[in-house]
C-alpha positions in Angstrom: 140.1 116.2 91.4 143.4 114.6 89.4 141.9 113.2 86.1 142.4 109.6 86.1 143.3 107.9 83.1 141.8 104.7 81.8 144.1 102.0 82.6 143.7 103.2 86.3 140.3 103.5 86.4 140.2 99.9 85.0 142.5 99.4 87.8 139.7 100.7 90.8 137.3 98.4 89.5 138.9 95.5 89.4 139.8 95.7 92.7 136.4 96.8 93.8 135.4 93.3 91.9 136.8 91.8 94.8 134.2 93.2 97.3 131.4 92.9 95.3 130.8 89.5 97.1 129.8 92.0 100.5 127.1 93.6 98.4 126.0 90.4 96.8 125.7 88.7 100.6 124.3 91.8 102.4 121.6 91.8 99.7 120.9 87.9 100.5 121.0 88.6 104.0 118.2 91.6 103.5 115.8 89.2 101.1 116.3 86.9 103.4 115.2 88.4 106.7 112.0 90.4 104.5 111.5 87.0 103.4 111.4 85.3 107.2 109.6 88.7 108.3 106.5 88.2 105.9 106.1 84.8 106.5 105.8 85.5 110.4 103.5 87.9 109.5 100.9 85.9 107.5 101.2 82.9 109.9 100.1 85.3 113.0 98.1 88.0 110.5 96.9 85.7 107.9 97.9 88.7 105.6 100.4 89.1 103.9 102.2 93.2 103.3 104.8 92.3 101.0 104.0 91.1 97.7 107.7 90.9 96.2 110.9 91.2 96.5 113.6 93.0 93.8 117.2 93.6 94.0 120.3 94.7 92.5 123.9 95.7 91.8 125.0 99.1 90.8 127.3 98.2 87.4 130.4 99.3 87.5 130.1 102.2 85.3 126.8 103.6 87.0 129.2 103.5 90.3 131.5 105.6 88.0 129.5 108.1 86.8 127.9 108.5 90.2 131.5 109.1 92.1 132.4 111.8 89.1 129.2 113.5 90.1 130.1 113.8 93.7 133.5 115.2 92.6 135.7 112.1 94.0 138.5 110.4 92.8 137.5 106.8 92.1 138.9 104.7 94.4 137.5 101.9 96.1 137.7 103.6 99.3 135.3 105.8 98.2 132.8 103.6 96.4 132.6 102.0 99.9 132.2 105.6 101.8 129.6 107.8 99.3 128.0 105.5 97.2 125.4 104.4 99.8 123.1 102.5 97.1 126.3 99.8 95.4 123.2 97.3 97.0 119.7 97.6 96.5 116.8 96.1 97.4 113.1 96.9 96.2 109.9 96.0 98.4 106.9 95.9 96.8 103.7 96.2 99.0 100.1 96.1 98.7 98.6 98.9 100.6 100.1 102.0 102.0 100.3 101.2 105.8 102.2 98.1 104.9 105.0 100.6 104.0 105.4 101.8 107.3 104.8 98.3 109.2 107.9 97.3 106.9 109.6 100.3 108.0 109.0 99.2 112.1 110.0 95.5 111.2 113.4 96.3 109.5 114.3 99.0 112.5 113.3 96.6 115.0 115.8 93.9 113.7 119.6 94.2 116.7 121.5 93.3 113.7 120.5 96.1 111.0 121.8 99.6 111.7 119.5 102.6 110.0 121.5 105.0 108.5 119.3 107.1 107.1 115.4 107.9 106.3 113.6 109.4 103.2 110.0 109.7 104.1 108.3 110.6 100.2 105.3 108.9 101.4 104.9 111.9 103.6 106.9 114.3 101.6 106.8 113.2 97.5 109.0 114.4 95.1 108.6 117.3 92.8 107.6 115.0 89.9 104.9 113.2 92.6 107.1 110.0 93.2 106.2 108.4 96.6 108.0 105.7 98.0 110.1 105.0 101.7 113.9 104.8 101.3 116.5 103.4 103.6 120.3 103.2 104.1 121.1 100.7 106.5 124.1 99.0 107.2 124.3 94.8 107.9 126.8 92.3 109.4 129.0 90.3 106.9 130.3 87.5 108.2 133.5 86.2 106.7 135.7 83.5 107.2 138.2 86.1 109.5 136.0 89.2 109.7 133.0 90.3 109.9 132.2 93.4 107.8 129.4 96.3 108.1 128.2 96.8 104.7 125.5 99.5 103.4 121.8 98.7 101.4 119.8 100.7 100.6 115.9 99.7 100.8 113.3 100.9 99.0 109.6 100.4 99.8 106.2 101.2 97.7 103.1 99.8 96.7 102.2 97.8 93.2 100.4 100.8 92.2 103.5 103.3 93.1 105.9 100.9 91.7 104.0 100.8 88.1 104.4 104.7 87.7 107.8 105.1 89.1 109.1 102.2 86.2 107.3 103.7 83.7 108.0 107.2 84.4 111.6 105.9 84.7 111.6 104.9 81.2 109.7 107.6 79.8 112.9 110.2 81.2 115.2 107.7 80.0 113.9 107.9 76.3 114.7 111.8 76.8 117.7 111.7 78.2 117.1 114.4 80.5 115.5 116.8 78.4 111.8 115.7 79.1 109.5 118.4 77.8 106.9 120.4 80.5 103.5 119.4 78.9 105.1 115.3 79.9 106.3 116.0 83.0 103.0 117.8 84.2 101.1 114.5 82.7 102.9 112.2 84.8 102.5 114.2 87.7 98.7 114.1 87.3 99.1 109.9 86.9 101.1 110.3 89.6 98.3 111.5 91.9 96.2 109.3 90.2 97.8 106.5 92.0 98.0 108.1 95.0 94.0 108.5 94.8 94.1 104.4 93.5 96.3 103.4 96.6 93.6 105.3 98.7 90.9 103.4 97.1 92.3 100.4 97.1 92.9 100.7 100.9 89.6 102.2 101.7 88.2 98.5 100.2 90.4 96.3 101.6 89.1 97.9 104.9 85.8 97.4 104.1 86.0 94.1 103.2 87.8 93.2 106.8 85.4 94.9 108.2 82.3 92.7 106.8 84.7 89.6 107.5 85.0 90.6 111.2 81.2 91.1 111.9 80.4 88.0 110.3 82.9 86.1 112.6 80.4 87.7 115.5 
């Protein structure tokens, strides 16, 4: 890859400035139809399965860092064709199953193309992170154009999204070089929440259960 001096990286992301205003609408149009979706869903459920919504833009020189990584020049043509994750939105749930209910009701939607899938609900990480990922790809429409653009959508629980900020921060502190005794402690929290989540859903059932045979 040709080494690119300063000036022109400075260059690339000025004019990927420009197109930020795609990321910044597809996120809207994202929190806006998880928004719609949950309120349909507690008006016909009386439940609930999303308890909040986060999202974000990459900065600029996380987009950099990520492209030198890949081994590509940086160029806005290829922030826009391998960095899937410029957008990102965060969708925190209560229970497990609402993960996958989530799942259905973005997939089900004419207007969002899925891209791609990471089940580590069914298949965790390494480090015992558990969440739902998705890449999918929504309409922009402009003044003269409409344009596909990419978010990626990531879906847990309360309880998954507690360890995976802390652990988050614990790496961060350090920098990479987290030490084996750590790293095997925060995989036993991490199953620790997974045996929480279970709990948690094993009550909830329980409870709905009573409700119902007291409707009887």
């Amino acid at each position: 890859m040709r080494e690119l001096e300063l000036p022109d990286v400075q260059d690339v992301m000025l004019e990927y400035r420009k197109i930020k205003l795609l990321y910044r609408s597809a996120l809207k149009e994202i929190g806006t139809k998880l928004e719609i979706l949950n309120d349909e869903f507690k008006l016909v459920h009386q439940y609930n399965p999303i308890e909040h919504i986060e999202s974000r833009l990459k900065t600029d020189e996380s987009i950099t860092r990520k492209l030198i990584r890949k081994g590509k020049e940086i160029t806005v043509e290829n922030i826009q064709k391998y960095i899937d994750d410029i957008a990102g939105v965060r969708v925190i749930c209560s229970f497990t199953p609402d993960i996958y209910r989530i799942v259905d009701m973005i997939s089900s939607q004419d207007d969002i193309e899925v891209l791609k899938t990471k089940d580590y609900m069914l298949n965790p990480k390494v480090n015992g992170y558990r969440s739902y990922h998705l890449i999918v790809r929504v309409p922009i429409f402009l003044s003269d154009r409409v344009v596909p653009t990419k978010v990626e959508i990531q879906i847990r629980t309360v309880a998954m999204d507690f360890w995976a900020s802390l652990e988050h921060k614990i790496y961060y502190k350090y920098e990479g070089n987290t030490p084996e005794y750590i790293k095997k402690e925060l995989k036993e929290c991490a199953d620790l929440v997974t045996f929480l989540d279970s709990k948690m859903l094993a009550i909830n059932e329980e409870v709905r259960s009573i409700r119902e045979e007291n409707k009887e």
